[in-house]
C-alpha positions as CSV (number, residue, x, y, z in Angstrom):
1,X,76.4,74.2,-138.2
2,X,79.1,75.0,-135.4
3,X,78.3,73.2,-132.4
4,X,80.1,72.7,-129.0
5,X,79.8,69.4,-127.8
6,X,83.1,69.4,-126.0
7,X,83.1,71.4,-122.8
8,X,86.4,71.2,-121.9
9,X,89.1,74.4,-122.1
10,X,92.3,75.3,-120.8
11,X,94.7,78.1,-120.8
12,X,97.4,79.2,-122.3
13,X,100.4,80.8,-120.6
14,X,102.2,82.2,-123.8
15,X,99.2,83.1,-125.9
16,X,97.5,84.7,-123.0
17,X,94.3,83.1,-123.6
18,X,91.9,80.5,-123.0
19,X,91.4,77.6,-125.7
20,X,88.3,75.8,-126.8
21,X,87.0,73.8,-129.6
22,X,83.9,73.7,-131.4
23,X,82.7,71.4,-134.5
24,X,81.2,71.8,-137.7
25,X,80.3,68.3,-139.1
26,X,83.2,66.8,-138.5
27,X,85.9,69.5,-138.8
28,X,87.3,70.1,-135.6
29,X,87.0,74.3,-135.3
30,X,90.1,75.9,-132.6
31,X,88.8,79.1,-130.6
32,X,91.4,81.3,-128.7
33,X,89.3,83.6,-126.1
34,X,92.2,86.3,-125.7
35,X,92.7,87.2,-122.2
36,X,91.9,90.9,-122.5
37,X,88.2,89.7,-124.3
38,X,87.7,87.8,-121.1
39,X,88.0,90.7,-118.7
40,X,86.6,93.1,-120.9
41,X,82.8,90.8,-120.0
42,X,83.9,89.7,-117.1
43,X,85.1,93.0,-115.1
44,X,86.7,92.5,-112.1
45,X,88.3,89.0,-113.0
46,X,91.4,88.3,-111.6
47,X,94.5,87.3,-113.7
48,X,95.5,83.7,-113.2
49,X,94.4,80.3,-115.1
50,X,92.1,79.2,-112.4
51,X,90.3,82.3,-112.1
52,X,89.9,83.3,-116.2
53,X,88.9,79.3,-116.3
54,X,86.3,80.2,-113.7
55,X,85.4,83.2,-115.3
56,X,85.0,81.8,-119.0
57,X,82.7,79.1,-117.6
58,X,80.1,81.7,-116.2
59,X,80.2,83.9,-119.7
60,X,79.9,80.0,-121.6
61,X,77.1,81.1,-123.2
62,X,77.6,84.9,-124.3
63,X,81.4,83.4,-125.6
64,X,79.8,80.9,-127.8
65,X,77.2,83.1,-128.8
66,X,80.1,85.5,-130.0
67,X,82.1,82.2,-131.7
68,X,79.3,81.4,-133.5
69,X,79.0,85.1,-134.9
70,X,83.0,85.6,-135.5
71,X,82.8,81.6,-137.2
72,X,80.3,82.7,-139.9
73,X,82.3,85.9,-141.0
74,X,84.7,83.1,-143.2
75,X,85.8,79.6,-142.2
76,X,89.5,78.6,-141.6
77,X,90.9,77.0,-139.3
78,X,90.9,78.7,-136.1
79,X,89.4,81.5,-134.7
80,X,90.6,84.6,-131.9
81,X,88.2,86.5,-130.2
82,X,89.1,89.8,-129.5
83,X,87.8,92.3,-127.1
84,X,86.0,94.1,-130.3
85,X,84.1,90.9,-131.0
86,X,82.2,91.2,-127.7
């Protein structure tokens, strides 16, 4: 079962995206939140790490909701959430 014991994220410049990790036993599981998912549930954010952090930490709950949902589809090694996904 995914869980998300770690809650610790961070952004990513080149990706455009926020990065967080789950775990499934223990297989470490990569998430990449792209930046235009983020705003698409969070209208009105503001561009800018500290803000989409902000921003991501208020929608915790819907985004790992949607992680575990996109996770079950098939299991590799990392995941992106899209805009679609939410």
């Amino acid at each position: 079962m995914l869980n998300f014991p770690n809650e610790s994220r961070s952004y990513d410049a080149a990706r455009r995206c926020i990065r967080f990790w789950g775990s499934d036993g223990a297989m470490e599981v990569s998430f990449f939140l792209e930046e235009d998912a983020l705003t698409k549930i969070a209208v009105g954010t503001p561009s800018g790490e500290s803000s989409l952090l902000a921003s991501f930490d208020q929608n915790r709950d819907r985004i790992l909701r949607t992680a575990r949902k996109v996770y079950g589809r098939r299991h590799k090694g990392s995941y992106e959430l899209i805009a679609d996904d939410f």
